[in-house]
N, C-alpha and C positions, 0 to 999 in steps of 0.2 A: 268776671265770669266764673260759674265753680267747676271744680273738675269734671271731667269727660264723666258720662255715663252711660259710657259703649259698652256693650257688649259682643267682646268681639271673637270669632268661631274659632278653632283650629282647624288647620288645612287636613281635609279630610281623601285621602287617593282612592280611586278607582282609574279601571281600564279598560278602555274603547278601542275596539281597533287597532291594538298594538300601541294605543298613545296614552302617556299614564296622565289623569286630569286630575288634578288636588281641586277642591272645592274649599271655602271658606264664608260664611257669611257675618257679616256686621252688622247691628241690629243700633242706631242711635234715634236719640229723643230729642225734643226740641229746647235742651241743654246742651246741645252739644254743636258744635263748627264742625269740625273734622270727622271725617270716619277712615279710620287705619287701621291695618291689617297688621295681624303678628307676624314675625319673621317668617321668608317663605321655607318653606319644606325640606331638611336636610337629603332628601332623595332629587331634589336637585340638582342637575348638571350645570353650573355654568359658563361652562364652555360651550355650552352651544345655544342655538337660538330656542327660545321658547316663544308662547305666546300669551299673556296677560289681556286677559275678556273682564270686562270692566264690567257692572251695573247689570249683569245679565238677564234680569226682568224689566228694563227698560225704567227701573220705578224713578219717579219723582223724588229730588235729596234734598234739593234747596229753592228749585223754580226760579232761580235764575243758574249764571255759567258755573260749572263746580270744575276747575282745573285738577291735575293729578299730577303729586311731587312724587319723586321717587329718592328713598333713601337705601344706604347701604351700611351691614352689620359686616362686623371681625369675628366676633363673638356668640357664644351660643344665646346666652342673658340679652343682648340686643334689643332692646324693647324703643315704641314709642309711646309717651305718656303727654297729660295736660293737653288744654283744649286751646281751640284759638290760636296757640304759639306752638304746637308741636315740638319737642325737645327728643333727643336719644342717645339713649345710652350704650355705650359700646357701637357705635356707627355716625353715618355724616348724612345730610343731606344730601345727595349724589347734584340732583336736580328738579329743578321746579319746574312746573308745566311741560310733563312729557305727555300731556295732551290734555287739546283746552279746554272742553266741555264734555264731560260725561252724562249731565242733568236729562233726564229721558231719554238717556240713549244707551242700550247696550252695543259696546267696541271692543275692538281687539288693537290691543298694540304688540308688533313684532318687536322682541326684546332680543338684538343678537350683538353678541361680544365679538363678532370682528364686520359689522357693519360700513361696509364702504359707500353706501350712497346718502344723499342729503336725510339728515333725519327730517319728520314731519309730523308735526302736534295734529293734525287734522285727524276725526271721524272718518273712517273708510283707509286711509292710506297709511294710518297711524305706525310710523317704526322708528325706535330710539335705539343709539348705541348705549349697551352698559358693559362697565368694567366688569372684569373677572370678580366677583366679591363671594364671599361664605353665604352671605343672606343678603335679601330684598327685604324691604318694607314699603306698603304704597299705601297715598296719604289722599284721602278725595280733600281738596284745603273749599272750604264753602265758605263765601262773605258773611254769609248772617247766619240764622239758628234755623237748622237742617231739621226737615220734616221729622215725625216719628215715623222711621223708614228701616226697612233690613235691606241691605245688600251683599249679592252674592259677589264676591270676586271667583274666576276661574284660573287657572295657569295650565296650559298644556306642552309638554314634550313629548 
């Protein structure tokens, strides 16, 4: 498969109601598996809970299930590159499938670093524990070759 030919946003902030919302949108072609986001926003807290809105126009990625990994960066340079196998640099894979399907659905997963009850991949109830980390990266992983689609991710604290 040849390299990614994402085009992908930087997190851009505004302020609602006292809650600051970074926007970011990804824009892939029907070369590409994956659509990932650049590291998230140095005006990020991670010490406390945020929330990560997934797909927010409901669009169509891959028309079947599009799972969502979630990686973590040390580093400012932290990037994810290559298609299909997503690889990174200066960070890990945190975890794969912090929730199962995004494919026509705009969701929100609650992302909080001292999470005590059961995490849950589902739509609607969607909340993952993540560690303390510098950066996020989140990864939509798609079985086959993803529509030509933009998606908006959100983040809000």
């Amino acid at each position: 498969m040849a390299a990614s030919t994402l085009t992908i946003g930087e997190w851009t902030p505004s302020s609602e109601n006292g809650v600051t919302v970074w926007s970011s949108t990804v824009t892939a072609t029907t070369d590409d598996l994956d659509l990932y986001t650049k590291r998230t926003p140095k005006g990020l807290d991670p010490h406390k809970p945020w929330t990560l809105v997934l797909n927010s126009a409901a669009t169509s990625v891959d028309g079947q299930a599009v799972p969502v990994d979630l990686y973590i960066g040390w580093v400012d340079s932290c990037a994810l590159t290559l298609n299909n196998a997503p690889t990174i640099t200066g960070g890990v894979l945190y975890k794969a499938d912090i929730m199962d399907d995004v494919d026509l659905l705009c969701t929100a997963i609650l992302m909080h670093p001292n999470l005590t009850v059961a995490e849950d991949v589902a739509a609607g109830a969607a909340k993952c524990y993540v560690p303390v980390a510098p950066y996020y990266l989140i990864n939509l992983d798609g079985a086959t070759a993803l529509e030509a689609v933009s998606v908006t991710f959100k983040i809000l604290q």
